[in-house]
KOLPA-618662 format. One record per residue (C-alpha): z, y, x. Coordinates in pm, whole numbers, plus 50000, padded with zeros to 5 digits. Layout:
<sites>
<site><pz>Z</pz><py>Y</py><px>X</px></site>
...
</sites>
This chain:
<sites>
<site><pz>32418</pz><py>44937</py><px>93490</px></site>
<site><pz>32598</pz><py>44636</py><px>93621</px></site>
<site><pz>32928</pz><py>44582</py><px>93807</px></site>
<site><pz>32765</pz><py>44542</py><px>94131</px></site>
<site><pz>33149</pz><py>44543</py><px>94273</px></site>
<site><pz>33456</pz><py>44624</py><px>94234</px></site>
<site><pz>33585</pz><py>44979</py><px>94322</px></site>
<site><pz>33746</pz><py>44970</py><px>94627</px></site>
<site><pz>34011</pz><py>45252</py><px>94556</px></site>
<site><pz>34155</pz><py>45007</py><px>94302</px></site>
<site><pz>34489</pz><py>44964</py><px>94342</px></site>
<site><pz>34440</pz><py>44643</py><px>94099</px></site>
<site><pz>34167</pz><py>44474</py><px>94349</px></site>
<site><pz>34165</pz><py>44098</py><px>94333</px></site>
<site><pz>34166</pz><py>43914</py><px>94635</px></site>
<site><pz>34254</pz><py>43592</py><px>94488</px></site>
<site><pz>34015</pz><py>43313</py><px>94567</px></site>
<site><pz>33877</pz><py>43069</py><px>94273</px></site>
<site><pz>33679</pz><py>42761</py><px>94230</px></site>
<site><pz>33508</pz><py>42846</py><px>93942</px></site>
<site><pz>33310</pz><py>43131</py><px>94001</px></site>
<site><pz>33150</pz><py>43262</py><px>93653</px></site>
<site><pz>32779</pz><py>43239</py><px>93651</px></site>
<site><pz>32556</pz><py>43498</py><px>93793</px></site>
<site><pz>32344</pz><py>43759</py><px>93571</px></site>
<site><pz>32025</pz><py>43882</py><px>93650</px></site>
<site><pz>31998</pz><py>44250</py><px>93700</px></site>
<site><pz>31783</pz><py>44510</py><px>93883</px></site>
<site><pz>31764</pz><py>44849</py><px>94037</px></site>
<site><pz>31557</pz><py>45076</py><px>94232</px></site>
<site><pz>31574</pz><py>45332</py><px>94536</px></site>
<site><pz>31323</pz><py>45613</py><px>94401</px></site>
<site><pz>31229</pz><py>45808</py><px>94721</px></site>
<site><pz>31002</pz><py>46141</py><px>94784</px></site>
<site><pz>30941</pz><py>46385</py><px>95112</px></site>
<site><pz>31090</pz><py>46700</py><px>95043</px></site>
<site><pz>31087</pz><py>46957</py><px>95285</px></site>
<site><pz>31008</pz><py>46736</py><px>95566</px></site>
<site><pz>31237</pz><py>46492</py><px>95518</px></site>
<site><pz>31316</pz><py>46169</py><px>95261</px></site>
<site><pz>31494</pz><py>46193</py><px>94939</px></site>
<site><pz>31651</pz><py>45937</py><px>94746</px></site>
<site><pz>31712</pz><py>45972</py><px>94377</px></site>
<site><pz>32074</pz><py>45949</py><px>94269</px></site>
<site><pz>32191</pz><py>45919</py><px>93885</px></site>
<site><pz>32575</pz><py>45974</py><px>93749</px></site>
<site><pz>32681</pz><py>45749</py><px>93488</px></site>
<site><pz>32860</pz><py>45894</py><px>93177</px></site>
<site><pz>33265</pz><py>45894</py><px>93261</px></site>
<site><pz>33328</pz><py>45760</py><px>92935</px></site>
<site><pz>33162</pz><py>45440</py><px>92980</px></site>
<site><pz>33365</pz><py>45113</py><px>93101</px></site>
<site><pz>33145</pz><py>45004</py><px>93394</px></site>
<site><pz>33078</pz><py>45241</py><px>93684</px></site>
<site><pz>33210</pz><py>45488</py><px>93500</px></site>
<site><pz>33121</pz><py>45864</py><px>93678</px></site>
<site><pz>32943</pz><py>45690</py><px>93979</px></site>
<site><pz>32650</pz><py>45775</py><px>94144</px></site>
<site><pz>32404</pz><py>45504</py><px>94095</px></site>
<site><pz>31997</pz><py>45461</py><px>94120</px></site>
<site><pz>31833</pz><py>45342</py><px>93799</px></site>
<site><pz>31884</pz><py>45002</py><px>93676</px></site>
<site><pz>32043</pz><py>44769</py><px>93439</px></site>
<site><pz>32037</pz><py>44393</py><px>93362</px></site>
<site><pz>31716</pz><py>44158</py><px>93345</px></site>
<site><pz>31613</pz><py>44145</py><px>92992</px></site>
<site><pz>31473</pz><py>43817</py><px>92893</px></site>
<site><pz>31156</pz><py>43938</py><px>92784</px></site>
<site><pz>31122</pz><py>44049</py><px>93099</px></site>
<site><pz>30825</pz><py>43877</py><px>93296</px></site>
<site><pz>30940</pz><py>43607</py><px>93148</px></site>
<site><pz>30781</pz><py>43237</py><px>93327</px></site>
<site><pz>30750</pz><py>43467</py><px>93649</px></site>
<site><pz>31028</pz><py>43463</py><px>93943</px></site>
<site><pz>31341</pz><py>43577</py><px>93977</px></site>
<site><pz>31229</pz><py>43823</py><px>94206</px></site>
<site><pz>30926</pz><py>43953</py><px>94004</px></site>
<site><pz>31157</pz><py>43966</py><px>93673</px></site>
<site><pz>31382</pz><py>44168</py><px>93839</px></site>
<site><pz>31144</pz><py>44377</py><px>93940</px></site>
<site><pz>30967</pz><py>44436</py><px>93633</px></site>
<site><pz>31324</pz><py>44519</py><px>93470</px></site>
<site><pz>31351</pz><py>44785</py><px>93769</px></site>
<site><pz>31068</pz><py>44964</py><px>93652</px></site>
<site><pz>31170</pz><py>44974</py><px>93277</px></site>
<site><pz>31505</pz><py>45051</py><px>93333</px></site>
<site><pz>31349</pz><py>45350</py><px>93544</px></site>
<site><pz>31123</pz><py>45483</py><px>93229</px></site>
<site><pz>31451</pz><py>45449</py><px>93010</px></site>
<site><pz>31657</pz><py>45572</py><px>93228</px></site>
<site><pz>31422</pz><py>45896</py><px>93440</px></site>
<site><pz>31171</pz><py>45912</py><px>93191</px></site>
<site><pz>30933</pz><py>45804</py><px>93531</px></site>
<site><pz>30679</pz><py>45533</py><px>93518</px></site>
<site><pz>30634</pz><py>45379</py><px>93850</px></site>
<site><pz>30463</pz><py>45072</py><px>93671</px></site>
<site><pz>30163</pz><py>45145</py><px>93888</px></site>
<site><pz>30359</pz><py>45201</py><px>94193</px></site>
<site><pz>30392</pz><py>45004</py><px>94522</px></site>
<site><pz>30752</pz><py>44854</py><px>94541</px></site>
<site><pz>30913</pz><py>44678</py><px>94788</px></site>
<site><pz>31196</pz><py>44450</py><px>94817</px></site>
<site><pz>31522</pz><py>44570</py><px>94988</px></site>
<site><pz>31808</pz><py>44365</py><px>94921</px></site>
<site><pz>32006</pz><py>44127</py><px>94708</px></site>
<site><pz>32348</pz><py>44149</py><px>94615</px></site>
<site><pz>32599</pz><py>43893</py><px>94499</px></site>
<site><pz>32970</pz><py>43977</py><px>94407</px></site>
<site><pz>33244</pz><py>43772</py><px>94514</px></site>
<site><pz>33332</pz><py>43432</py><px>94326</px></site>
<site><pz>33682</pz><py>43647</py><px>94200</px></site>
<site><pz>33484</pz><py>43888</py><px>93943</px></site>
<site><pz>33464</pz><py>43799</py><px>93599</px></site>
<site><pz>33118</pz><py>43921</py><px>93577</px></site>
<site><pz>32929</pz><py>43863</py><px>93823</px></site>
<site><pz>32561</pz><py>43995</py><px>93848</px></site>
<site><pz>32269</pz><py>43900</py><px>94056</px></site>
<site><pz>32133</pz><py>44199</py><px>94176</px></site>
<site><pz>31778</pz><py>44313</py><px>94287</px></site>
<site><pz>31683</pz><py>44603</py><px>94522</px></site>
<site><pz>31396</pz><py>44790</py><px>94534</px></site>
<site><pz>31245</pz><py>45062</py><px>94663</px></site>
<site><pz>30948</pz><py>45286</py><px>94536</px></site>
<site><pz>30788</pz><py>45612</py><px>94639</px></site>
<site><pz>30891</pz><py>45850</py><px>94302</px></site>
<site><pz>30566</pz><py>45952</py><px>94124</px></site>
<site><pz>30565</pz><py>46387</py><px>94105</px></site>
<site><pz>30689</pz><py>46388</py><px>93730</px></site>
<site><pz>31007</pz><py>46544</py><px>93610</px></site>
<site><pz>31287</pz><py>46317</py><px>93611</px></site>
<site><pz>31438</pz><py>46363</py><px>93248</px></site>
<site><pz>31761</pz><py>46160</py><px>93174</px></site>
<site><pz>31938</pz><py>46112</py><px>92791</px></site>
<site><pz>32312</pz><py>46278</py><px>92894</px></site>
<site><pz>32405</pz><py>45966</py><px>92707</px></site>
<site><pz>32447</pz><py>45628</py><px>92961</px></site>
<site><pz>32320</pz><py>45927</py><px>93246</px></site>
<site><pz>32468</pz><py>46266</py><px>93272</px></site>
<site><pz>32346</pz><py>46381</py><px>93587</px></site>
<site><pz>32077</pz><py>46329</py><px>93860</px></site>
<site><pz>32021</pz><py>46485</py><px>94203</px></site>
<site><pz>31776</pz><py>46421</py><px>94485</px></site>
<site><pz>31989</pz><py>46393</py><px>94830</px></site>
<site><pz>31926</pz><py>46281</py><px>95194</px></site>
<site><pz>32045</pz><py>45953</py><px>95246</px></site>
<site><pz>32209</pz><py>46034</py><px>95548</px></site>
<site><pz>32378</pz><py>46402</py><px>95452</px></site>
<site><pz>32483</pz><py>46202</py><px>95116</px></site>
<site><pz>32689</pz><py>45930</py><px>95259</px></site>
<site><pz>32839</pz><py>46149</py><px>95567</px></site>
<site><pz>33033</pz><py>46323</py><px>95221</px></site>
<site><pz>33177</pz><py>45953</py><px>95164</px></site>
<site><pz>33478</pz><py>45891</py><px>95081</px></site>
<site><pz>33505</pz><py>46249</py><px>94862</px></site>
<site><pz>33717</pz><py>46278</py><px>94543</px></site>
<site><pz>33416</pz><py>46455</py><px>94406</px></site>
<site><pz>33180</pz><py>46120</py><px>94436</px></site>
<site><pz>33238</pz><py>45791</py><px>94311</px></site>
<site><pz>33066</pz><py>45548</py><px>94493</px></site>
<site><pz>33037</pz><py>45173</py><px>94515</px></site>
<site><pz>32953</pz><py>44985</py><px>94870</px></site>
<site><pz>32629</pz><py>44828</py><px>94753</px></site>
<site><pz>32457</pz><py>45199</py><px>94689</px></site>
<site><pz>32638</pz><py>45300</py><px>95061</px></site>
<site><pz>32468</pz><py>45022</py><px>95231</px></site>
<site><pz>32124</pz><py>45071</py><px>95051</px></site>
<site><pz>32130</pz><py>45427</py><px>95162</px></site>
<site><pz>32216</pz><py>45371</py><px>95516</px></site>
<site><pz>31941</pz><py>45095</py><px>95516</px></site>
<site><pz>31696</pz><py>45365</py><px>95450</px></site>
<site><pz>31872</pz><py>45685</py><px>95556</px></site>
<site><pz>31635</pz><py>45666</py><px>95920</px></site>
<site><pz>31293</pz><py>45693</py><px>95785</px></site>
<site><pz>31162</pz><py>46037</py><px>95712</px></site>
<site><pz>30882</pz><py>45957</py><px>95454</px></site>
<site><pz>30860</pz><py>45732</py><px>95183</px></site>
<site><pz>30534</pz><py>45517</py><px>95283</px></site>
<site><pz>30743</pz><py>45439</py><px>95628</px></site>
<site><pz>31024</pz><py>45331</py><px>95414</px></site>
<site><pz>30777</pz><py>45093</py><px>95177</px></site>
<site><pz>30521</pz><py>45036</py><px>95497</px></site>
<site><pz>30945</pz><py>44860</py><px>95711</px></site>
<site><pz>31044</pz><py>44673</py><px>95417</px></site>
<site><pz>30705</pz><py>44538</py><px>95336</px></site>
<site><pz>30731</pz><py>44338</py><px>95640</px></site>
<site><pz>31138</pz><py>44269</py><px>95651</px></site>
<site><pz>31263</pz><py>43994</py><px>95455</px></site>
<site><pz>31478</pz><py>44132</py><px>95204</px></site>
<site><pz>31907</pz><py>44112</py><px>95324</px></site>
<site><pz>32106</pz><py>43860</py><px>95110</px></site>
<site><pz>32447</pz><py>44041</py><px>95060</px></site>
<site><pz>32717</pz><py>43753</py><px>94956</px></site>
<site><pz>33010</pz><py>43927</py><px>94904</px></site>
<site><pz>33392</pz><py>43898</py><px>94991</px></site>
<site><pz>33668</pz><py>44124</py><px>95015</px></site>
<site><pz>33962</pz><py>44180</py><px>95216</px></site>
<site><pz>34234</pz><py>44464</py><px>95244</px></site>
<site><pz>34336</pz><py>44597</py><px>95588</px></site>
<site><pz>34605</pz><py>44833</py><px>95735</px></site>
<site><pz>34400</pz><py>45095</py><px>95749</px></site>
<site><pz>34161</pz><py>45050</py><px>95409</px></site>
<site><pz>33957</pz><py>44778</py><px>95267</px></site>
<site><pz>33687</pz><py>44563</py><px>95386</px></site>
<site><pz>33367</pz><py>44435</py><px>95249</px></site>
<site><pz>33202</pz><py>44163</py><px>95451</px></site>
<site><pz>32907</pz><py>43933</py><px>95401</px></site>
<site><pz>32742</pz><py>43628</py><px>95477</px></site>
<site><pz>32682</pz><py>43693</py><px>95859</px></site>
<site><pz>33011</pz><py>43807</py><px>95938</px></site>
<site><pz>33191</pz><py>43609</py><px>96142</px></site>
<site><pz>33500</pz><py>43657</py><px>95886</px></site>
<site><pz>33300</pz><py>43549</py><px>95583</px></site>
<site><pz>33385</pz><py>43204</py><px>95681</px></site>
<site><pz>33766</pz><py>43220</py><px>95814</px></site>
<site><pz>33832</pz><py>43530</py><px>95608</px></site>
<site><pz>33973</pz><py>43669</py><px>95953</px></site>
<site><pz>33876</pz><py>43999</py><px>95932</px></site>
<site><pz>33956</pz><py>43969</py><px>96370</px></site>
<site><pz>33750</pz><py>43653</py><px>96396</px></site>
<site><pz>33499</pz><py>43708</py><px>96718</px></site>
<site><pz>33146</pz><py>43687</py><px>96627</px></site>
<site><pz>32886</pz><py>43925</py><px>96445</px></site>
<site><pz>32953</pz><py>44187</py><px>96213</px></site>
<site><pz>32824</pz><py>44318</py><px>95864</px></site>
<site><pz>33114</pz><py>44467</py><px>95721</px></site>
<site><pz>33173</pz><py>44808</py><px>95564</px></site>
<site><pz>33509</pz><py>44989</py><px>95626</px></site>
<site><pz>33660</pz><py>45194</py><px>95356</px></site>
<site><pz>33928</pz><py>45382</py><px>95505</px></site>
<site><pz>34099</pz><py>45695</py><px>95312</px></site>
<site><pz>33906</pz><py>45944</py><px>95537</px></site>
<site><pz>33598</pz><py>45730</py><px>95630</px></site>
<site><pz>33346</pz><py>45458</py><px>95511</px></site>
<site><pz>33196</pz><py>45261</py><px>95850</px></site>
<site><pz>32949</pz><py>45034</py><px>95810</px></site>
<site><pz>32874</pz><py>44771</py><px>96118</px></site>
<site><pz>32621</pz><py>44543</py><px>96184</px></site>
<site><pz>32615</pz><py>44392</py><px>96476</px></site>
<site><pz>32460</pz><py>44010</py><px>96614</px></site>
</sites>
């Protein structure tokens, strides 16, 4: 799975702008979801602790675009055809036949030294059982978006503020074809990312923000910014 960004908790976070931004990889990943007991699910994966990216976190299955994947097609259709095999690799789940919709793009700030370019998705999970290697993946769980990020911040759950904002973007709907039938027909959100620390936590802010330009964090204007404070993540959007 990619460094989508960095961990926020890190007490080694660089701020520091640059003017050479390293170039931007190609990745993918995708937002499973199911009705279960009246009510949407999301699947979540754990990545192996040992590992050196996202190491422990709760993810959704992904990884980087292969080259053989679609390759001549799009950007968007590549990553979306590495979604799905990263999903049969990963869950042992073929959604190849599936609807899937676009949700997002993500795009880490010019600071990292890998940077990826990364494609959301969402799909309605086919009824299969999801069976992971307990190598890369040691765990899975199906959760409610919106009971999943209420736990957030927890020293139990590592968790990085792309997969927060996905989940709140979907954590309203209560089946997955109202999920698919919203995002079919909403452009999918650009995320450019920047970072800033605060007095009170750090701050993630994007293109839209009226602080992605002055990098005043209490520059008037609209908001799309998350909050991670010690005792709670906020995320605001706001015109």
């Amino acid at each position: 799975m990619p460094n989508l960004s960095l961990m926020l908790t890190s007490s080694s976070l660089d701020l520091s702008p640059t003017k050479n931004p390293s170039k931007l990889i190609p990745a993918a990943t995708i937002l499973l979801l199911r009705e279960h007991n009246a009510r949407l699910e999301v699947l979540m994966l754990r990545r192996n602790r040992a590992l050196k990216a996202f190491a422990g976190a709760w993810v959704f299955p992904g990884g980087r675009v292969d080259p053989e994947d679609g390759r001549g097609q799009s950007v968007i259709e590549r990553a979306r055809i590495a979604a799905i095999r990263e999903t049969a690799e990963e869950t042992s789940l073929d959604i190849s036949m599936s609807s899937t919709e676009a949700l997002s793009n993500w795009i880490p700030p010019a600071a990292e030294i890998r940077r990826f370019s990364t494609w959301f998705f969402i799909a309605e999970a086919p009824a299969s059982d999801v069976l992971i290697d307990h190598g890369e993946i040691h765990d899975f769980q199906w959760v409610n978006p919106a009971e999943f990020i209420q736990k957030i911040p927890s020293p139990d759950i590592t968790l990085f503020p792309p997969t927060y904002v996905s989940l709140h973007q979907i954590k309203d709907f209560l089946t997955p074809k109202a999920a698919l039938s919203h995002f079919a027909q909403t452009p999918p959100a650009i995320f450019k990312t920047k970072f800033a620390k605060s007095d009170s936590g750090y701050v993630t802010y994007w293109q839209g923000d009226a602080a992605y330009e002055t990098d005043d964090l209490d520059s008037k204007g609209p908001r799309n910014r998350l909050h991670a404070g010690p005792n709670k993540w906020t995320y605001t959007t706001e015109p």
